[in-house]
N, C-alpha and C positions, 0 to 999 in steps of 0.2 A: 504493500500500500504506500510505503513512504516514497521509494520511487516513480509510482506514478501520481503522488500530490503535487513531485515536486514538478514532472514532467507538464503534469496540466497547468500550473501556475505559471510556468513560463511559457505554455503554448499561448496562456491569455494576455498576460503580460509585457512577454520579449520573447514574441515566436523565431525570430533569428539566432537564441538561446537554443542551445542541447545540452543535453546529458551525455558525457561521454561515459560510457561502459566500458571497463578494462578488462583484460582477464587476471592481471593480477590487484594484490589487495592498496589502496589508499587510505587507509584505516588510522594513519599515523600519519605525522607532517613526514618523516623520511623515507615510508612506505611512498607514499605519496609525492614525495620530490623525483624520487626514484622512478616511479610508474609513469610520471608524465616527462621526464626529462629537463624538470627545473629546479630553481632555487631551494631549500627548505623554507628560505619565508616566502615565498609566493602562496605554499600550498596553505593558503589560509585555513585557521581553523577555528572552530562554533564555539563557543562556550554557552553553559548552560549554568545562570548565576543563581540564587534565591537572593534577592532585595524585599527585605521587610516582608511584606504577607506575599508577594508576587515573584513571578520569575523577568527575568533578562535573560536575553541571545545576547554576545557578545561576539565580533567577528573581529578578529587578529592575525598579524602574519602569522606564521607559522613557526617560526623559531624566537616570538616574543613572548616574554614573562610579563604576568598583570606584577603590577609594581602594588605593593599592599597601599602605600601613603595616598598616590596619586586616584587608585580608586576608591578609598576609604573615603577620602576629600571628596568628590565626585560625586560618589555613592552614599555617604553618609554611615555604611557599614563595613565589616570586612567581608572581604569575598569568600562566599561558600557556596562552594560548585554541588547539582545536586549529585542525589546517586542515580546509578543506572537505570534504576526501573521509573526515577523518577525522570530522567530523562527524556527517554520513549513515551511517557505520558504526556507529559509537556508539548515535548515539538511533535513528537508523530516518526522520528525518525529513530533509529537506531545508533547508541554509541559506536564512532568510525564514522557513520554516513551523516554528522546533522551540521543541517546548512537551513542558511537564513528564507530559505523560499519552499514552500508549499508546510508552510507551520498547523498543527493539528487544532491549536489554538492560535489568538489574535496576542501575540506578544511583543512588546517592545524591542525591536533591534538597536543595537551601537553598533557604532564600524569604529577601529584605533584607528588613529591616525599613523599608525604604523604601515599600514595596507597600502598608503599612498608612495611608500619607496619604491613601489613599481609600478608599471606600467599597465601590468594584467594580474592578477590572481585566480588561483582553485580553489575556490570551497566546496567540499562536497558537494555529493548530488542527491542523497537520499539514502544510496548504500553505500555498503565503507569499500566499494571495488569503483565507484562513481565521482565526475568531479563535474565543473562546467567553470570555462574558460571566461573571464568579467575584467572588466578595466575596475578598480576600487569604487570610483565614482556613479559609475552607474551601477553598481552592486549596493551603495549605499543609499541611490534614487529609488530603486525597483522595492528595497525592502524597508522605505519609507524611515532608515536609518539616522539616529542622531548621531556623529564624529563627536568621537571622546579620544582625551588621551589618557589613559590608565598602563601602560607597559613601559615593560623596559627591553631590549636585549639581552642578549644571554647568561 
């Protein structure tokens, strides 16, 4: 199901958008640098926050660390990622494949401004074998995205 929420959400949205299907796994930002043949921070990745009674999508490059201060400030709490099954509840996707498009719920997205050191980024596609190719900018337009800056490098 997560695969095709996310495929229909950008058929309606950014039908020029695909999902690419690998046969091996994107499940991890190095899996995932590996499988498409780029950077480790291109291969942006989802986070799944709890803020106060609610959740946050957080979308980051891929080899950046949330910086506690900077999202505490921001955030007003410390970050606490949910668990897995909370995860899958949340967004509709499975840990490895969750990306900020075809959400199971109507949840708040951030993009870091991390994401903007490149040109394009991968964030999953629904399954952790799945990714789709996004300039940061219109990754943060399509998913009605607030730019935060919460991370640090490695």
């Amino acid at each position: 199901m997560s695969l095709a929420s996310v495929r229909d959400a950008l058929a309606r949205h950014a039908p020029d958008l695909e999902v690419m299907e690998l046969d091996q796994s994107t499940a991890t930002v190095q899996l995932a640098a590996e499988a498409l043949n780029v950077l480790p921070g291109q291969s942006a990745k989802t986070l799944s926050l709890q803020v106060g009674d609610g959740v946050i999508v957080l979308v980051t490059r891929g080899d950046a660390r949330l910086d506690n201060a900077k999202y505490k400030a921001r955030f007003g709490t410390k970050a606490r990622m949910l668990d897995v099954a909370q995860v899958e509840a949340c967004t509709g996707h499975p840990v490895g494949g969750v990306t900020p498009f075809g959400l199971a719920q109507d949840l708040p997205v951030y993009c870091d401004v991390s994401l903007k050191d490149f040109p394009e980024v991968f964030p999953a596609g629904g399954a952790p074998n799945a990714a789709i190719r996004i300039t940061p900018t219109r990754l943060a337009d399509l998913t009605r995205a607030e730019w935060v800056d919460v991370t640090k490098l490695g």
